[in-house]
C-alpha positions, 0 to 999 in steps of 0.5 A: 778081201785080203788080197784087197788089203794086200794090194792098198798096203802095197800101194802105199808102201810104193807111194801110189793111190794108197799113198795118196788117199793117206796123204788126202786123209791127213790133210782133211784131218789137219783142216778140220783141226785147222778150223777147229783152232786157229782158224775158228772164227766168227762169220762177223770175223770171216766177212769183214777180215777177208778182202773182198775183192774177189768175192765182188768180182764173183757176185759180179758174174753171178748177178750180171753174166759171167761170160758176159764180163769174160771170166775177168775181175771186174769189180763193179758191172762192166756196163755200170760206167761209162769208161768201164775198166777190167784187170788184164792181169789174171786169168782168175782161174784161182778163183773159179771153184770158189765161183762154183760154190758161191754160185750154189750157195746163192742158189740156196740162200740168195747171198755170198758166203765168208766162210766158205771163202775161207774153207776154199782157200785153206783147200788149196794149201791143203792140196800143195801140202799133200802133193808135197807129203807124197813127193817126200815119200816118193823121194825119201823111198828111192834112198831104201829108207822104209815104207812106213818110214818113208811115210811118216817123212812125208807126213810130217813134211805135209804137216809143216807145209799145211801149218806153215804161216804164209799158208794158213794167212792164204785163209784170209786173200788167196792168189794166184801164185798161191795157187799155182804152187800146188800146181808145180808140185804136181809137175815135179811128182809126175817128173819124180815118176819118169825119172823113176819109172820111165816115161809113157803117153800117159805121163806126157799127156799129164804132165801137158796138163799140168803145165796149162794149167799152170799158166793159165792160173799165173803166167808170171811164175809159170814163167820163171819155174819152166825155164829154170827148169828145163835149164837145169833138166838140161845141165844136171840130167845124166841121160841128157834132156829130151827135146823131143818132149818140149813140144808135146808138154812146154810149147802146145800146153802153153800156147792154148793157155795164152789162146783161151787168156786171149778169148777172155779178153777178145769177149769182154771187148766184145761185149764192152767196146769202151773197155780199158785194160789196166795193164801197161809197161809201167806196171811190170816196171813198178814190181821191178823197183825200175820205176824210181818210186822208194815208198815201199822198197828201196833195193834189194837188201829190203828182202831181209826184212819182214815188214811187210809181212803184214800180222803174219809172223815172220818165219827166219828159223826155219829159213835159215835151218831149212836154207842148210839142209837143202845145201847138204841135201843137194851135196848129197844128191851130187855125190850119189849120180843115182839120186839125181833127181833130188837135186833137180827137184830142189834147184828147181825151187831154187831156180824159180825162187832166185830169178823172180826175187831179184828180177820181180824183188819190189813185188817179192818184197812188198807182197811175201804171202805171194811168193814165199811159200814157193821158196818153203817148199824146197826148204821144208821137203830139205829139212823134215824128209830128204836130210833125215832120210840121207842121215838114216842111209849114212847110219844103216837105217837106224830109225833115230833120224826118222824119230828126230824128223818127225818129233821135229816137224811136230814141234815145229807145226805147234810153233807155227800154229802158235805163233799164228794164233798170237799174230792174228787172235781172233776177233772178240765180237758177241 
């Protein structure tokens, strides 16, 4: 028995499985407080608040054949027109663990469940977040910061994350990039590991996985994230990149993500030879701003205002405190060769995040709870874990920044979730 608890504590300290199932406490922790306050709403709320766009395209599948309409959105039976039209523009892969739990609850009830919706979308936030908390740990551990420390880092880094407004109005309309945010983290947690501890089959084989699932989830982003990655892989890499990897992990992983988009859409014409697919040139074009239309954006400088961020409250503070600490963070992380995989993990949010506001800016601008978070993760990991954890190797390991981090990331978690709270209160229905 005590060598059994040995072994979890040591697994902890080392930031593994222990850590892990630390991490996915917190979290569940953190949802049901979620659920107990800011987001304990009624189900009359839940229903009419949510948009119900995908909850439509799942009753679609159930009541008239999933694979019939290809796992595609369709908002009404693709043979209920006569010039039927679907979405070619998503996979809906985001969406297929809330059709499984749609699918049983209207097994059990005979309808849809609001709640359940929202119970799924905060889960995914809750998965980015943990993700996120272990990667700190993992980061802050490789400075000789702790484990206990290194933990509480991380902890409170998740926390911040979990509570960070973008993430809790995910509750009400969940995307893709939403998604596959916890999926780019997971690949730079399995990079952190082979920089750390070499790499093996295992880890290609994993991280393959990881990135099919990235695309198949958002091929955009996917996009924009793997190529400023490997671009910065291969000007900041000590050791050099190894293209030896590209195809085993990058090239067959993403070539049977476009083959399996491809069957869903070679079904759906299968099924339904009449048809149309909205999505065209012109469409790509309009998130540009290349379009000519100026209703909703203008240029470039729309990005600094937060206007359509909708009843979520904007989030500048933490923007610009976590716009500093990832400067001095990445500073550090050059000056100290050794640590260089800081840097590589926090450009790569960087080189996602810049390219696709500037090139995508009319969608960035317009549809902020999509894209923000992917650009607070970097911020967030800089502010409440990497810097703290340099301060603290600076000051021999004093603990004061630790206790200055974690006090912070409390407050900060309280902040958001009031400013949430205040944002968009509950509906008073009786």
């Amino acid at each position: 028995m005590r060598s059994i608890v040995l072994n979890w504590k040591q697994s902890i300290s080392e930031g593994g499985i222990g850590a892990l199932m630390v991490f996915t406490l917190v979290g569940l922790l953190l949802l049901g407080v979620l659920f107990q306050t800011v987001h304990n709403r009624t189900d009359y709320e839940f229903k009419n608040r949510i948009n119900p766009r995908w909850e439509n395209a799942i009753m679609v599948w159930i009541q008239h054949g999933y694979f019939k309409h290809g796992g595609l959105f369709f908002s009404k039976p693709g043979d209920a027109d006569p010039a039927p039209e679907a979405s070619g523009n998503s996979t809906m892969t985001f969406v297929q663990v809330n059709h499984l739990l749609q699918r049983i609850h209207v097994w059990l009830t005979g309808e849809p469940s609001s709640r359940l919706t929202a119970i799924h979308n905060q889960f995914f936030t809750m998965i980015a977040s943990l993700i996120l908390g272990l990667l700190a740990m993992r980061l802050t551990l490789s400075l000789g910061v702790p484990p206990w420390q290194s933990l509480l880092l991380g902890i409170g880094t998740q926390t911040v994350f979990q509570t960070f407004p973008i993430n809790l109005g995910v509750i009400w309309d969940i995307s893709s990039p939403n998604t596959a945010t916890a999926f780019m983290l997971l690949f730079l947690l399995l990079e952190e590991r082979v920089y750390t501890k070499g790499d093996s089959p295992k880890l290609q084989f994993f991280r393959g996985l990881v990135i099919f699932l990235l695309f198949y989830t958002d091929v955009i982003t996917s996009w924009f994230f793997i190529l400023s990655y490997i671009m910065i892989r291969i000007l900041t890499a000590p050791k050099g990149f190894n293209f030896s990897i590209v195809f085993r992990v990058y090239v067959i992983p993403i070539l049977i993500a476009y083959g399996f988009y491809t069957c869903q859409i070679l079904l759906v014409k299968f099924n339904f030879p009449e048809m149309v697919f909205e999505k065209s040139v012109g469409q790509v074009l309009s998130r540009t701003g290349f379009d000519g239309e100026t209703i909703y954006y203008l240029n470039h400088m729309d990005l600094l205002h937060d206007r359509w961020l909708l009843h979520l409250p904007s989030w500048r503070t933490l923007f610009y405190l976590g716009s500093l600490a990832l400067i001095v963070a990445i500073v550090f992380a050059q000056l100290n060769k050794k640590y260089q995989i800081q840097q590589t993990i926090l450009l790569a949010g960087l080189g996602m995040y810049i390219p696709l506001t500037f090139f995508l800016s009319e969608a960035v601008v317009i549809h902020p709870y999509n894209f923000d978070q992917q650009i607070a993760w970097a911020m967030i990991l800089a502010l409440f874990a990497l810097l703290p954890a340099w301060l603290e190797k600076y000051n021999h390991f004093s603990g004061i920044f630790i206790l200055f981090a974690s006090l912070a990331a409390f407050a900060m978690s309280g902040l958001q979730l009031l400013s949430y709270w205040l944002h968009i209160p509950p509906w008073l229905v009786i």
